[in-house]
C-alpha positions, 0 to 999 in steps of 0.5 A: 500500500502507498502512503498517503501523500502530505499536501501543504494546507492552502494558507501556506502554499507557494505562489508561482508569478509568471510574466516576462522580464525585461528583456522579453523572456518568459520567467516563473518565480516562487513568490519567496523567490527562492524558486524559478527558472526563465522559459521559451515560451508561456507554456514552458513556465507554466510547465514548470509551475505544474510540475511545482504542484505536483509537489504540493506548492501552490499556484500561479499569477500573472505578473503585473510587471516586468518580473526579476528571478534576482534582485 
């Protein structure tokens, strides 16, 4: 028998901001910014944040501006 997989309650989960950056790549980043990646395309990034899911962290937004992976 399997284990029953944890899933991380709603109220803690990570949220995934997807959007361009400035030069016009596709880009997902972990709200906490600890976790993204830069993409060719919208699907790639939204692949990525998928598969984030799949591990029990969060969901995705639009970004309302030009994202930044670093400060």
């Amino acid at each position: 028998m399997f284990p029953a997989l944890r899933q991380r309650p709603p109220e803690t989960a990570i949220e995934f901001f997807v959007g361009r950056d400035a030069h016009g790549f596709w880009a997902a980043r972990g709200a906490g910014g600890r976790e993204g990646g830069l993409f060719v395309s919208r699907d790639a990034a939204m692949k990525f944040v998928r598969a984030a899911r799949l591990r029990g962290q969060g969901v995705a937004k639009d970004a309302p501006t030009p994202i930044e992976l670093w400060k």
